[in-house]
C-alpha positions in Angstrom: 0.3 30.1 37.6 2.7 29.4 34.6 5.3 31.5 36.3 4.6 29.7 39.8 5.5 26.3 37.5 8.5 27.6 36.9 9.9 28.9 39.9 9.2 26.2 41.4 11.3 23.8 38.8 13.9 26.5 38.9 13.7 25.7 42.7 13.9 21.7 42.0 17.0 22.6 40.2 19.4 23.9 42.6 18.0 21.7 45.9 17.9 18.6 43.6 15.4 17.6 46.1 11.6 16.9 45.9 11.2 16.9 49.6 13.2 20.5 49.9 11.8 22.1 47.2 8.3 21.2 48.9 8.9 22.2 51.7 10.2 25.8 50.5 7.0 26.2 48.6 4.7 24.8 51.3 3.3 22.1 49.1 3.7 18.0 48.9 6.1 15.7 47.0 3.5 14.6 44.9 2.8 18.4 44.2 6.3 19.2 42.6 6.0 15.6 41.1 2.8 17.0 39.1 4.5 20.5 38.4 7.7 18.5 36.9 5.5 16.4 34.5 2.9 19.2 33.4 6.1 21.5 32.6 7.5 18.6 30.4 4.0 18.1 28.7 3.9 21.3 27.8 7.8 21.3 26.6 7.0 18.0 24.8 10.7 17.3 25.9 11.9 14.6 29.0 13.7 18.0 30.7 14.9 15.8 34.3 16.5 12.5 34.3 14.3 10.2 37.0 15.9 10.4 40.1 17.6 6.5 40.6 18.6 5.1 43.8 22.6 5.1 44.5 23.9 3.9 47.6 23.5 6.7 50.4 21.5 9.2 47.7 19.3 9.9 44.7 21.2 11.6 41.8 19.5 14.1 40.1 20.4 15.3 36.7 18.8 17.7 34.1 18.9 16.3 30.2 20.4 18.6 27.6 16.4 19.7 27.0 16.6 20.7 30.6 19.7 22.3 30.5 18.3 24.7 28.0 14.6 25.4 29.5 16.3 25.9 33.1 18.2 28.3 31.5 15.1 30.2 29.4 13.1 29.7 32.9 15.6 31.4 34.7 15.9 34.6 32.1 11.8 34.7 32.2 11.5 34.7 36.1 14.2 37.9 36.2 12.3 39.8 33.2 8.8 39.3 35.1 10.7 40.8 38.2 11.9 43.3 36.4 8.1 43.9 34.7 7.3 44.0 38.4 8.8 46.2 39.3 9.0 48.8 36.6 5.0 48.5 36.7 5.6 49.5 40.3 7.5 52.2 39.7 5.3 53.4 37.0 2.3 53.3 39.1 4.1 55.7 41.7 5.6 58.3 39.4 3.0 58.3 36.7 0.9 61.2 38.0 -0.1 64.7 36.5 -3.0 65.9 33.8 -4.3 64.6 31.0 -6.3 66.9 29.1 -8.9 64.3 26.9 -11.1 65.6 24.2 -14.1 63.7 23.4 -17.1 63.3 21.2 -20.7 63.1 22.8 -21.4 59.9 22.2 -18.2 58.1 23.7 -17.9 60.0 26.3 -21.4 59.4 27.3 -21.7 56.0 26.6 -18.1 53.8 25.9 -15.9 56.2 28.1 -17.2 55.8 32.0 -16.7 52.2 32.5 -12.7 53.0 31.2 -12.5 55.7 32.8 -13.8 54.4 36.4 -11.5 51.6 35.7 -8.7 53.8 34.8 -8.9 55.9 37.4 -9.2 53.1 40.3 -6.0 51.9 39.2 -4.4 55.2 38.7 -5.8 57.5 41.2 -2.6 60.1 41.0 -3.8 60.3 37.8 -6.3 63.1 36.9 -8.1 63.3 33.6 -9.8 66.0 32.9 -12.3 65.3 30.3 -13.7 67.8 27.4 -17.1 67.2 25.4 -17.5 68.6 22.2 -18.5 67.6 18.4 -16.1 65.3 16.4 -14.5 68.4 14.6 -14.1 70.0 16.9 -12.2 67.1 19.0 -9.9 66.8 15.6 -8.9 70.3 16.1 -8.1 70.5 20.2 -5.7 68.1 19.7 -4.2 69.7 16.4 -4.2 72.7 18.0 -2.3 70.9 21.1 -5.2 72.3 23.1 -5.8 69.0 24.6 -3.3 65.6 24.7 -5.6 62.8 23.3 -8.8 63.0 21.6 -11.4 59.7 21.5 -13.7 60.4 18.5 -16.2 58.1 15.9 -15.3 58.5 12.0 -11.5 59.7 13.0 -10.5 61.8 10.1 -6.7 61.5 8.4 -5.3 65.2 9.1 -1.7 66.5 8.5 0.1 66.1 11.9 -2.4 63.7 13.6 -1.6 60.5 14.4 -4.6 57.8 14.8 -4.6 54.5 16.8 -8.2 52.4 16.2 -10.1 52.6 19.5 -12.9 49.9 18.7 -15.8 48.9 16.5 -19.3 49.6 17.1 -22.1 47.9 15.4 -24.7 50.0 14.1 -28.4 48.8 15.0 -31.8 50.2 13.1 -33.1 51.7 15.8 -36.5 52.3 16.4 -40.0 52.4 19.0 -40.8 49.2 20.3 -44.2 49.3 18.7 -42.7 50.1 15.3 -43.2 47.0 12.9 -39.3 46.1 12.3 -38.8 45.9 16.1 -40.1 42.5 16.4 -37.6 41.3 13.4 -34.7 39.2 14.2 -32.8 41.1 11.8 -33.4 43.9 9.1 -32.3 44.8 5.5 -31.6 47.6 3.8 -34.8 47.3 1.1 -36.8 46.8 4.6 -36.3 50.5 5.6 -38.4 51.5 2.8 -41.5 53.6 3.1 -39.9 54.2 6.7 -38.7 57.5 7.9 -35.1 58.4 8.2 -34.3 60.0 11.9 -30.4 60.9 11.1 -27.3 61.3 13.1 -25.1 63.9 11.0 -22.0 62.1 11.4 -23.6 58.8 9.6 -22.5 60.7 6.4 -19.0 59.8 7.1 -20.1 55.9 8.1 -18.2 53.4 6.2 -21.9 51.9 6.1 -23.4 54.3 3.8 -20.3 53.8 1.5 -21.3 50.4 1.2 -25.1 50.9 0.3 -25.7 50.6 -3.5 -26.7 53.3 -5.5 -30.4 51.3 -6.4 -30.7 51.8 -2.1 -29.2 55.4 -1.3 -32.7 57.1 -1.9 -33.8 55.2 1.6 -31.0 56.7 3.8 -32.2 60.5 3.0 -32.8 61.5 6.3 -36.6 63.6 6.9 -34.9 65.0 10.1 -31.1 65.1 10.9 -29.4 66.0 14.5 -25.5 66.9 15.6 -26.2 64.9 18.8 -27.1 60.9 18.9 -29.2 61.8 22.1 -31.6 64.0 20.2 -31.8 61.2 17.6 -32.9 58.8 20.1 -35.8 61.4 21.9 -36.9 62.1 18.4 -36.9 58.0 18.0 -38.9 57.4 21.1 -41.2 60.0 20.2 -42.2 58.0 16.8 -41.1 60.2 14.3 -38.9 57.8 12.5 -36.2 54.9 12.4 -32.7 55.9 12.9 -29.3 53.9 12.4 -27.2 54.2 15.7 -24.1 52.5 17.3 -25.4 49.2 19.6 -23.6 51.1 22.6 -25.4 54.1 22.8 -28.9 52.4 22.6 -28.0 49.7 25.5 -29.9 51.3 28.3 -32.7 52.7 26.6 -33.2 48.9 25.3 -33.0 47.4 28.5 -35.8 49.7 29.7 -37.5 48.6 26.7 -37.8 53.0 25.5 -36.1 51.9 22.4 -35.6 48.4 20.0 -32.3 47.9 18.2 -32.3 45.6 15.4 -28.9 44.1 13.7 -28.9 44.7 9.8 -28.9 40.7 8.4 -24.8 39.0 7.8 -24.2 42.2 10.0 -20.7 43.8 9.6 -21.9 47.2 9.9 -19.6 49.3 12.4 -18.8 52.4 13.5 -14.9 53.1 13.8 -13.8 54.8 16.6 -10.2 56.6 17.2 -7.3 57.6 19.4 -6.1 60.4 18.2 -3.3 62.6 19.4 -0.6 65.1 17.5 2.0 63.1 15.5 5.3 62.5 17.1 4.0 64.2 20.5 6.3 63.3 24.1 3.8 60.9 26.0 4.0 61.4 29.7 4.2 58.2 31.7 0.4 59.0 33.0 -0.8 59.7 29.4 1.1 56.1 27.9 -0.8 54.3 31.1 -4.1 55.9 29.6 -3.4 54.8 26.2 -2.9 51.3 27.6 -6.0 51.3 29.4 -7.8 52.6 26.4 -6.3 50.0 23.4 -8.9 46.9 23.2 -6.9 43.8 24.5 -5.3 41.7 21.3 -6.9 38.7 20.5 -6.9 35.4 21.7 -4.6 32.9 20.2 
């Protein structure tokens, strides 16, 4: 819409006519009359002298402020063409492989939706996509077995660069029947007397680094799993409470199998990683992944 504005001023320009510049753009008078004052609102500048009557015509004349923004408007039109049509060209030559190593629980859970997405708007693109445990992701790209990795608790490794992915807020997870599923919120004190269902890779949450020593002794795990899916079965079979990223809970908490329940002032996450070798050539197709992957920056 904002470049519409200006094309359409840039138009006004070099007609010097309301009614031409109207009629080009299929629109009324009044229309471009609206464009030219909500483009000098948002300038905060007078950018066109008011058209006044002379004898036979209307002169039209740009103030200095206009002088300069007609310029700028004109430079921004030819980069977004130029955007347009490098995105274009993009789209048609970035096909090819990508080879993407992932942990279970993002590529069970965050990874479809951005994938689907992903590939809809790349379909030359193929991705194929490999499962494994976090180290071992860490080492498939180090070993330049794979080109990107997507992994929870990304580790700092010699040679491996690392891009943040997201954050995912852990939940005490638990049976819906289970006393603390009924809470608004939880603390850490609250979990005792309960029993600890663990996910191994917890032991490298920032979360647990933040739990003070008086509190450590109530996130000893009685049962520990390599997978967050046999954490949750073990969870909905009532053998204990387990701490678990909001994500990978969502379904089984819409079907009402599972509870999650924030920790209170929250501010418990999970980081999750882009990883990929340091100073490795990116292929068009695998810069259009990264693109698609990178959480969109924020607003104002």
């Amino acid at each position: 819409m904002y470049l519409d504005s200006l094309r359409m001023f840039c138009e006004l320009v070099e007609t010097h006519s309301f009614t031409r510049t109207a009629k080009q753009h299929g629109v009324t008078q009044s229309a471009v009359s609206q464009m030219l004052q909500a483009v000098e609102r948002d300038a905060r500048w007078q950018l066109v002298h008011r058209p006044r009557a002379t004898p036979g015509r209307q002169v039209f004349e740009l103030t200095p402020e206009g002088e300069v923004y007609h310029q700028y408007a004109r430079e921004i039109l030819r980069l977004a063409g130029d955007l347009d049509r490098e995105l274009a060209r993009v789209r048609v030559t970035a096909g090819g492989t990508i080879e993407l190593a992932v942990c279970f629980s993002i590529g069970l859970h965050q990874l479809p939706p951005l994938l689907l997405r992903f590939q809809q708007a790349w379909p030359m693109v193929e991705v194929r996509v490999h499962y494994g445990s976090i180290d071992r992701v860490h080492d498939q790209v180090l070993d330049n077995v794979v080109d990107l990795g997507l992994v929870c608790y990304p580790q700092r490794r010699h040679g491996l660069g690392i891009e943040p992915f997201r954050q995912e807020r852990l939940m005490l997870v638990c049976h819906p029947q289970h006393p603390l599923a009924a809470r608004p919120a939880v603390t850490m004190p609250d979990l005792a007397g309960h029993t600890l269902v663990a996910w191994n890779e917890l032991h490298r949450s920032p979360f647990l680094r933040g739990v003070p020593r008086n509190h450590r002794h109530l996130f000893q795990p009685a049962h520990e799993f390599d997978q967050v899916e046999l954490v949750k079965r073990a969870v909905e079979a009532e053998t204990g409470v387990a701490i678990l990223p909001e994500t990978v809970v969502r379904a089984e908490v819409a079907h009402k199998i599972l509870a999650a329940v924030p920790f209170e002032k929250g501010g418990h996450t999970e980081p999750l990683g882009i990883i990929c070798r340091e100073k490795k050539l990116l292929s068009p197709a695998m810069n259009c992944l990264l693109h698609a992957l990178r959480p969109p920056p924020p607003m104002g």
